[in-house]
Backbone as numpy.savetxt, mean C-alpha at the origin, in Angstrom:
# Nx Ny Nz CAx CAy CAz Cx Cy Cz
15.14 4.39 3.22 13.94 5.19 3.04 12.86 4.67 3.99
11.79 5.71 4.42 10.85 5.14 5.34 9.81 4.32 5.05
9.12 3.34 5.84 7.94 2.39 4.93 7.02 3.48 4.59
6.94 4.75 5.51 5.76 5.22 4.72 6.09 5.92 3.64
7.02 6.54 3.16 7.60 7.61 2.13 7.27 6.33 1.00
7.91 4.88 1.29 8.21 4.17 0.35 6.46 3.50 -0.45
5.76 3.57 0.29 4.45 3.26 0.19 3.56 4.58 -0.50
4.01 5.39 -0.12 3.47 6.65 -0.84 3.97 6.70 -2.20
5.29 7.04 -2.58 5.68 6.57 -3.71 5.46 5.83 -4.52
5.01 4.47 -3.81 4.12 3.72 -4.25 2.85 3.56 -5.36
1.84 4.55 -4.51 0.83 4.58 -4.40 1.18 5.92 -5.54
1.83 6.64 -5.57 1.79 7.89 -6.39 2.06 7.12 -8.35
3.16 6.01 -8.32 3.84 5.48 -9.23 2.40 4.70 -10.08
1.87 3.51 -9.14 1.03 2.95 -8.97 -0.66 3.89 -9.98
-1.01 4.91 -9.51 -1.71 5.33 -9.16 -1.63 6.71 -10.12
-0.70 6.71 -10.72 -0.65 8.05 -11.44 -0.87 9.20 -10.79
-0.77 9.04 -9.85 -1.06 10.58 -8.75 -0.07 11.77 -8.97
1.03 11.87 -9.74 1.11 12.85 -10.25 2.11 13.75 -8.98
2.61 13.11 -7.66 2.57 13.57 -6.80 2.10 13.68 -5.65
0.34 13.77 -5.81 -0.39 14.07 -5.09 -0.34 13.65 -3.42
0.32 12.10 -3.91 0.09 11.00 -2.70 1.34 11.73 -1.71
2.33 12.31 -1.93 2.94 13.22 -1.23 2.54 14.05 -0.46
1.22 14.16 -0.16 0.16 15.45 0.16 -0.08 14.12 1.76
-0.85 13.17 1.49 -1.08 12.21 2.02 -0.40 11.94 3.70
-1.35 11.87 4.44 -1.10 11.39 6.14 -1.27 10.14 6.30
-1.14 9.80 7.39 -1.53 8.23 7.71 -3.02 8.06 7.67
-3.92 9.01 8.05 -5.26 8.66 7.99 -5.97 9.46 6.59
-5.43 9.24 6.00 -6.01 9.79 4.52 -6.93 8.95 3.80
-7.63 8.62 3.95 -8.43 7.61 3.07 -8.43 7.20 1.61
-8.45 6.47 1.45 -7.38 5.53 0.12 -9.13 5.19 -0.50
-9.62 3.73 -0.07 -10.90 2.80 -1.02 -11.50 4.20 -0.86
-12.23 4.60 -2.03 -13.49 5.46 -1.99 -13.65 6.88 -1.96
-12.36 7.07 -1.76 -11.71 8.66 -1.65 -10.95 9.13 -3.21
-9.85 8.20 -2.94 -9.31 8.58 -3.90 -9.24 7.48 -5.47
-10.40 8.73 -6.47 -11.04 7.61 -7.12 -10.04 6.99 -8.13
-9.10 6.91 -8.28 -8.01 6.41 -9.09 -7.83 4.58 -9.03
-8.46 4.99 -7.51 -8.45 3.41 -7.05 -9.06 2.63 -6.96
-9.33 1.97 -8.03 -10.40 1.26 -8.58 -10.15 -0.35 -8.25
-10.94 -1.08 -8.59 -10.61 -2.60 -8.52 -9.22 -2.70 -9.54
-9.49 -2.93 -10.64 -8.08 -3.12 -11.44 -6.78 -2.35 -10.75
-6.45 -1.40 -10.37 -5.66 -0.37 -9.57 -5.46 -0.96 -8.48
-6.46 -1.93 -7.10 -6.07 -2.34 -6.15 -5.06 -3.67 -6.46
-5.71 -4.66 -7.51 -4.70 -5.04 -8.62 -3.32 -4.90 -8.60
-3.37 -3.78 -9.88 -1.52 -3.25 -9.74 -1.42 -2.75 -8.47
-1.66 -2.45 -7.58 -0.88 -1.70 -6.46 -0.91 -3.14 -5.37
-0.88 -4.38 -5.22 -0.53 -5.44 -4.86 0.34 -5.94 -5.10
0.61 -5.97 -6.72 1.42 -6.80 -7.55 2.82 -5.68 -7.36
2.30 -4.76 -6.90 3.60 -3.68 -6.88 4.42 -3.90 -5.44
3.24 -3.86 -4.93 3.79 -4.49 -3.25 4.56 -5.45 -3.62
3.69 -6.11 -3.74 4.89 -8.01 -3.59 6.29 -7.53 -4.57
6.20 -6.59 -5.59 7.66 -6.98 -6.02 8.66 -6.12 -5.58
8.16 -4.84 -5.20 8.71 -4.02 -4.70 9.33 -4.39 -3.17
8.48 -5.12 -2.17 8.91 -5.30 -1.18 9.48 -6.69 -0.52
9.11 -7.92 -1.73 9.19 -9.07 -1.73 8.60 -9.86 -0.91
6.85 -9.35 -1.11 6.16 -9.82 0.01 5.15 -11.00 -0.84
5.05 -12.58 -0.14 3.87 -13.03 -0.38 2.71 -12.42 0.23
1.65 -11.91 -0.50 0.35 -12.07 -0.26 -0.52 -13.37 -0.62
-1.51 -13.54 0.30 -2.43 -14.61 0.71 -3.90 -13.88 0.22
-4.75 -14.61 -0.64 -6.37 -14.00 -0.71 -6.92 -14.09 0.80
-6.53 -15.20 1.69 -7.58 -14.87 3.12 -7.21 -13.80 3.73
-6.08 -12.76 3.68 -5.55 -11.68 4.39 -5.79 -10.69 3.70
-6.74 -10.61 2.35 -6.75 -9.23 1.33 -8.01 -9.47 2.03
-8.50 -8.15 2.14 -9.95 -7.03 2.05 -9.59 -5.75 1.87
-11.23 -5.00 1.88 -10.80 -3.96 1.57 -10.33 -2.86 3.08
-10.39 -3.63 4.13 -9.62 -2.95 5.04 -8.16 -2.46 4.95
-7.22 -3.04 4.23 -6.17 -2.71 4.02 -5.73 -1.06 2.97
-7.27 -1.08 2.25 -7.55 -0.04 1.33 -8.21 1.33 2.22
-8.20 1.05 3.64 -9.29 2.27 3.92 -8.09 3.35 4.38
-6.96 3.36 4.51 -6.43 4.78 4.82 -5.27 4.76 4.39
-3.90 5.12 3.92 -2.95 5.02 3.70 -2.33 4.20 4.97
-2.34 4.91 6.32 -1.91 4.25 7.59 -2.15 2.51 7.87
-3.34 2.05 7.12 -3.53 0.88 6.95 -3.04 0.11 6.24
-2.55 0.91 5.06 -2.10 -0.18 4.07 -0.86 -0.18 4.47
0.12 0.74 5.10 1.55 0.85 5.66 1.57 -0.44 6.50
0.83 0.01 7.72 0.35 -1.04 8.77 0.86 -2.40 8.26
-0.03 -2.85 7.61 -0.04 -4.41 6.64 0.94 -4.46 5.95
1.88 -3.53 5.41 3.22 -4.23 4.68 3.99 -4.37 5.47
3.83 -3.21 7.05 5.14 -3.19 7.69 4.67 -4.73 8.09
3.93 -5.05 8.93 3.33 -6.66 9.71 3.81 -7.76 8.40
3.95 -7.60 7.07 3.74 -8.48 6.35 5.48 -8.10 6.33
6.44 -7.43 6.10 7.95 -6.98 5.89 8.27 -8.11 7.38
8.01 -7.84 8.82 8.12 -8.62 9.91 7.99 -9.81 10.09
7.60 -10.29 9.31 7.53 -11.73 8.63 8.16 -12.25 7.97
8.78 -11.26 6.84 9.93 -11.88 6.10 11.26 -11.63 6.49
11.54 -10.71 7.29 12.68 -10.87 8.04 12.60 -10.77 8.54
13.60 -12.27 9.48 13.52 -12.51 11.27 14.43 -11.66 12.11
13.93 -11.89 13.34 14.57 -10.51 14.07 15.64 -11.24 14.42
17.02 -10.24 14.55 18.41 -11.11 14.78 18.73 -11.06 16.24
């Protein structure tokens, strides 16, 4: 499956979107747009990352830049996925 399909799904599961996040482009705006996504919500949708994708996250690498578009938050799992597996 693709990182972004899989991140949308995500974000739909996450997020109770009902779907919606299926609607969603890379530059869709996530913090502030879509109000579902609240502090507690950025929360679970971290904790969903890391288990879903088996990623450590670090507090010096969270802001809310990672929250400003869907394309961003892809961005940062794919860079953070490239990290956990080395290239052969």
């Amino acid at each position: 499956m693709k990182l972004t399909q899989e991140v949308l799904d995500l974000l739909d599961e996450v997020l109770r979107l009902q779907g919606r996040a299926q609607t969603f482009q890379a530059d869709t705006p996530l913090m502030g747009a879509v109000a579902e996504l609240d502090s507690l919500a950025v929360m679970e949708l971290l904790s969903a990352l890391q288990q879903r994708f088996g990623l450590q996250l670090h507090d010096d690498e969270l802001d809310s830049s990672l929250f400003a578009t869907v394309g961003s938050l892809v961005a940062f799992v794919s860079e953070k996925l490239q990290r956990v597996v080395p290239a052969v």
